[in-house]
N, CA, C and O atoms as a MOPAC input file, in Angstrom:
PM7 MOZYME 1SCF
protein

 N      0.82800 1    -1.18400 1     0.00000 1
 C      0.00000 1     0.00000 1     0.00000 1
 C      0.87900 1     1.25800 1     0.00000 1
 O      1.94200 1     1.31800 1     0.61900 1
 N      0.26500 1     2.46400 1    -0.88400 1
 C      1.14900 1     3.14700 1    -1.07400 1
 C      0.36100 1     4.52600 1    -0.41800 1
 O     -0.68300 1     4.91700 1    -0.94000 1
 N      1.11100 1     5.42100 1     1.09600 1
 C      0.12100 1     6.80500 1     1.23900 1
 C      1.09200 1     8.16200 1     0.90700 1
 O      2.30300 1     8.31300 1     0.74200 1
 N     -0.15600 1     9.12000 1     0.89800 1
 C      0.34700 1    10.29800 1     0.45200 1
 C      0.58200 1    11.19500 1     1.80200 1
 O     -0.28300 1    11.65200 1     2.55000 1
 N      2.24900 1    11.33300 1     1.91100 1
 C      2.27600 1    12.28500 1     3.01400 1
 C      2.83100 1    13.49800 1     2.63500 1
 O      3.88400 1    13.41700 1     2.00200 1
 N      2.26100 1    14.91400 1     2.92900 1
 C      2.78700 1    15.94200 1     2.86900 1
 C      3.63500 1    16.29200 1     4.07300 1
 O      3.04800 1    16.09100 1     5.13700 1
 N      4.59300 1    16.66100 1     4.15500 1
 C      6.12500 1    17.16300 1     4.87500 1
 C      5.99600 1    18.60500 1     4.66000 1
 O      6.30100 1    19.07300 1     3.56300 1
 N      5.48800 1    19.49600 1     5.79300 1
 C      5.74500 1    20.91700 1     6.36600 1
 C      6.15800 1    21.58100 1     7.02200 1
 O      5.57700 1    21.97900 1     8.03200 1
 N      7.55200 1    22.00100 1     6.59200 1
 C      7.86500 1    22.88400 1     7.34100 1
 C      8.03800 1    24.52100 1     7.59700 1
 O      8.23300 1    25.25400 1     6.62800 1
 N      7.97400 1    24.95700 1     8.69100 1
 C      8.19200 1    26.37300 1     9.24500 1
 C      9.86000 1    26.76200 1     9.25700 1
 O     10.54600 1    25.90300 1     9.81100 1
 N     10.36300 1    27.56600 1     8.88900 1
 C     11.38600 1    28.24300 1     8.88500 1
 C     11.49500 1    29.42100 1     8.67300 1
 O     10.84100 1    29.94900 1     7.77400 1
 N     12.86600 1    30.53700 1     9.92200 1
 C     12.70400 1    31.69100 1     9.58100 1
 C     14.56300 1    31.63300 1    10.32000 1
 O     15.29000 1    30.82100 1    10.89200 1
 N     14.61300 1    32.96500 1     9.86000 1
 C     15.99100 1    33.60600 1     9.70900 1
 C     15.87900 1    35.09400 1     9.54900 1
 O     15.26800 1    35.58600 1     8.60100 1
 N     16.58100 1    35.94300 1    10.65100 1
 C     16.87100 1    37.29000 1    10.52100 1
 C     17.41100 1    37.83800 1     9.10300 1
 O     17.89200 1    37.06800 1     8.27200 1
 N     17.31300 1    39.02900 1     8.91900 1
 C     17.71100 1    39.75100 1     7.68700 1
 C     17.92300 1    41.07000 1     8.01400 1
 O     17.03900 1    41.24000 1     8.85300 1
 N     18.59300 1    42.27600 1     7.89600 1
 C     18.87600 1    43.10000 1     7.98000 1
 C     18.79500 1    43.86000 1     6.96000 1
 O     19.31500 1    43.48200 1     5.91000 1
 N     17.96900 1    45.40100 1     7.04700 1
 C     17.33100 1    45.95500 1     5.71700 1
 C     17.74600 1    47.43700 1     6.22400 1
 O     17.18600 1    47.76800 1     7.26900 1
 N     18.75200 1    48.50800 1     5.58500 1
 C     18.74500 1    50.12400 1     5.73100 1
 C     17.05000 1    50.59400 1     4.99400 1
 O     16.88600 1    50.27500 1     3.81700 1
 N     15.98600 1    51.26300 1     5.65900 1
 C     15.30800 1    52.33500 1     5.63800 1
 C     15.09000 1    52.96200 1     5.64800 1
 O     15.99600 1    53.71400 1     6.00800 1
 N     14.08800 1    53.51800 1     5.41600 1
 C     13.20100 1    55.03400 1     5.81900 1
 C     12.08200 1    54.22500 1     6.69900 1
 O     12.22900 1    54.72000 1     7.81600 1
 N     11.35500 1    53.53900 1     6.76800 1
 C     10.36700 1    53.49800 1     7.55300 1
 C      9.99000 1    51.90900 1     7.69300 1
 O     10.53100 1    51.27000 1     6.79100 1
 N      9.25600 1    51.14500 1     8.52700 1
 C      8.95400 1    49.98200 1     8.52600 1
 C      8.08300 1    49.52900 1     7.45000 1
 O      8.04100 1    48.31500 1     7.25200 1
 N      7.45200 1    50.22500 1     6.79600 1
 C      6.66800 1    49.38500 1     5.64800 1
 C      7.80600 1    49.18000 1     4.72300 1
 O      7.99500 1    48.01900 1     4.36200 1
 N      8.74100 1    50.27100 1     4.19300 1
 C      9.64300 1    50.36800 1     2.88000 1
 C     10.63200 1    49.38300 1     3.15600 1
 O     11.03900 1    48.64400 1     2.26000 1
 N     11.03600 1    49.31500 1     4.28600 1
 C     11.80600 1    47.98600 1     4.71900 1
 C     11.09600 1    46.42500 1     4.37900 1
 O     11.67900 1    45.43700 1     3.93100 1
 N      9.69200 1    46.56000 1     4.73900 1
 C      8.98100 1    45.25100 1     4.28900 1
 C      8.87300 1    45.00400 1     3.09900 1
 O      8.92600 1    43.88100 1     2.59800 1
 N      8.66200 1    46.35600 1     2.36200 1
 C      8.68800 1    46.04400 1     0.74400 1
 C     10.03000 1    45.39300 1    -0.03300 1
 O     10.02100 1    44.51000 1    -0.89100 1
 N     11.10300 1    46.05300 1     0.49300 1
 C     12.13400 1    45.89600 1     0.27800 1
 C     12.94000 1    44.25000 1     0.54500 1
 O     13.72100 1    43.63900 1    -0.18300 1
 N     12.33500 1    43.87900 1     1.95300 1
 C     12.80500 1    42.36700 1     2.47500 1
 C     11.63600 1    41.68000 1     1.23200 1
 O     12.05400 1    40.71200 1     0.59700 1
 N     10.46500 1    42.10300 1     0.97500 1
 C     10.15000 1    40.76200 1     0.10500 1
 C     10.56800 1    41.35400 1    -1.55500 1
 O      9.87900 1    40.67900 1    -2.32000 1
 N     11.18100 1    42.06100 1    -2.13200 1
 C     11.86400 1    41.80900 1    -3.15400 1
 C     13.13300 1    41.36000 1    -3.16300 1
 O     13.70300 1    40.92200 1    -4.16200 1
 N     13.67400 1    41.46800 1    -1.90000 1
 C     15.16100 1    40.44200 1    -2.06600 1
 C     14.85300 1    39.03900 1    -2.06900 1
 O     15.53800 1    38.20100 1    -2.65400 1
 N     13.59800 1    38.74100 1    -1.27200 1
 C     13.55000 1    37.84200 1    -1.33500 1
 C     12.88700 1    36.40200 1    -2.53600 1
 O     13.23700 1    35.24300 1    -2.76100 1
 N     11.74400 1    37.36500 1    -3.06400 1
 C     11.58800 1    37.33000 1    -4.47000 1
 C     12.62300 1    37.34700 1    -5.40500 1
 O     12.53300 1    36.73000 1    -6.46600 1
 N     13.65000 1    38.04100 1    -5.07600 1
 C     14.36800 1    37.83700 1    -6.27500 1
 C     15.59400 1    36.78200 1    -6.31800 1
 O     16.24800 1    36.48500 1    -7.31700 1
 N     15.78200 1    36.19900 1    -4.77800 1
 C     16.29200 1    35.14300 1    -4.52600 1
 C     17.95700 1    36.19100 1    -4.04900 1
 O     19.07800 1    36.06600 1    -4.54200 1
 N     17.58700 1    36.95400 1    -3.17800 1
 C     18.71300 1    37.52300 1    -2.19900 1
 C     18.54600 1    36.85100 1    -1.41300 1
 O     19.34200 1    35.92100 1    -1.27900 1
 N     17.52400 1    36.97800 1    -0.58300 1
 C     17.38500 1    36.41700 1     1.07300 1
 C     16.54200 1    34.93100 1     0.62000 1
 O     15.43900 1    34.72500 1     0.11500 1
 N     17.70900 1    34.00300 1     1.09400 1
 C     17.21700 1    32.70500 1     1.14800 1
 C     17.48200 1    32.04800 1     2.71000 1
 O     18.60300 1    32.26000 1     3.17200 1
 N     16.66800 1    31.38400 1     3.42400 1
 C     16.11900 1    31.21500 1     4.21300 1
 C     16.98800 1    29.69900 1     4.16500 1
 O     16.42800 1    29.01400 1     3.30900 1
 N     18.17800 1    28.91700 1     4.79100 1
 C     18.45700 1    27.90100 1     5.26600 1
 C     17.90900 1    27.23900 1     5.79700 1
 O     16.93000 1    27.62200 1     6.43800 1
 N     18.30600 1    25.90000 1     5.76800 1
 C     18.32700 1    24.84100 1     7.13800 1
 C     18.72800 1    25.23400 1     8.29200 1
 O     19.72200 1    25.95300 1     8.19900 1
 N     18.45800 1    25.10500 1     9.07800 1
 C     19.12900 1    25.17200 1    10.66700 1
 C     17.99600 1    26.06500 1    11.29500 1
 O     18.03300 1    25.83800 1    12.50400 1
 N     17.22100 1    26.77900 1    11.07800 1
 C     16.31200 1    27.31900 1    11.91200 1
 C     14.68200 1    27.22000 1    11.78900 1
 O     13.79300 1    27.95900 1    11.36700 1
 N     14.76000 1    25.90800 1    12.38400 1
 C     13.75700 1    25.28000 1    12.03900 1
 C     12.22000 1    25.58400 1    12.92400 1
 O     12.28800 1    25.02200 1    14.01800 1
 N     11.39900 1    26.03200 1    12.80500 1
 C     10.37000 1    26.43900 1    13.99400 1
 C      9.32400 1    25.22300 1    14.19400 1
 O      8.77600 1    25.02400 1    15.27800 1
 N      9.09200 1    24.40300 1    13.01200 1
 C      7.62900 1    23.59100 1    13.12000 1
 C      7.99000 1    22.95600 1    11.84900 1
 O      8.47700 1    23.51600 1    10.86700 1
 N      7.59700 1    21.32200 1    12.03100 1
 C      7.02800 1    20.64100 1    11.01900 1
 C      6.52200 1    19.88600 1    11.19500 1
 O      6.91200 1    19.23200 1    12.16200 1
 N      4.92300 1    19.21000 1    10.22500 1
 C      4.73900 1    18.36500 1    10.24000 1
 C      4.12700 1    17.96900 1     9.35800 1
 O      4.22800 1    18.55500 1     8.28000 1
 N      3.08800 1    16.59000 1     9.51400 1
 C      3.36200 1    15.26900 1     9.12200 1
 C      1.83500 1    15.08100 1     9.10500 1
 O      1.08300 1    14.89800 1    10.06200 1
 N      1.36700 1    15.23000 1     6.92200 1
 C     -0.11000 1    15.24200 1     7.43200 1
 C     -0.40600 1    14.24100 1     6.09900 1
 O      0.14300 1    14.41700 1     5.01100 1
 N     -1.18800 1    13.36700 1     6.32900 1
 C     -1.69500 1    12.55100 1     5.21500 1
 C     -2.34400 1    13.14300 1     4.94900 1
 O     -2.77900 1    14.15800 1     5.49400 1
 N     -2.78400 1    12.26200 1     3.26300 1
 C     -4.37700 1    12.63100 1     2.14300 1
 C     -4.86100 1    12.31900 1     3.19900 1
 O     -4.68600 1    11.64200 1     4.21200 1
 N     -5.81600 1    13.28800 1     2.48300 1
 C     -7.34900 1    12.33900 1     3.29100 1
 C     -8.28800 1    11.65200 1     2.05500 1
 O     -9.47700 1    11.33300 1     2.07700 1
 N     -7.32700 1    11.55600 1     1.01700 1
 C     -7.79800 1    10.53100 1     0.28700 1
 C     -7.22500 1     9.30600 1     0.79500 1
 O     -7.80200 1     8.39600 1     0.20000 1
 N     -6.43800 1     8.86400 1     1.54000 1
 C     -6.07400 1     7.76500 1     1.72000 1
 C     -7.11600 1     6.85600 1     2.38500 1
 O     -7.20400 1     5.65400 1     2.13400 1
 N     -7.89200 1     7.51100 1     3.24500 1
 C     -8.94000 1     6.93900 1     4.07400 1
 C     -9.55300 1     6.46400 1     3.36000 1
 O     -9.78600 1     5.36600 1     3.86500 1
 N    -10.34600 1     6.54800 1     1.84600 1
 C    -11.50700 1     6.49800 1     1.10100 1
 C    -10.81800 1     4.91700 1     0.45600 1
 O    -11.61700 1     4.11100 1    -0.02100 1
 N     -9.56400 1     4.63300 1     0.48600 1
 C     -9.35500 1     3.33400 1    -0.35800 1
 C     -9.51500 1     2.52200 1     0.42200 1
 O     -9.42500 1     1.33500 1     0.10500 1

């Protein structure tokens, strides 16, 4: 028998951004990160888990 498990995880990591104000900084952290500046490693891991289909039940 074969099931479907999805694997989720939470991860976060500091970043450091020069501003003018807290929104322009937010804009700014998600285009680095969009553009693949700020990439987010292994090692700081907050949460994962471990969730079947719930099609699996129905077979």
């Amino acid at each position: 028998m074969q099931f479907e498990i999805l694997i989720e995880e939470t991860i976060s990591d500091i970043f450091y951004i020069n501003a003018h104000t807290r929104e322009e900084a937010v804009l700014l952290a998600r285009q680095k990160y969009r553009q693949g500046e700020f990439v987010l490693k292994p090692g700081h891991l907050l949460d994962v888990k471990f969730i079947p289909s719930s099609d699996d039940e129905a077979e």
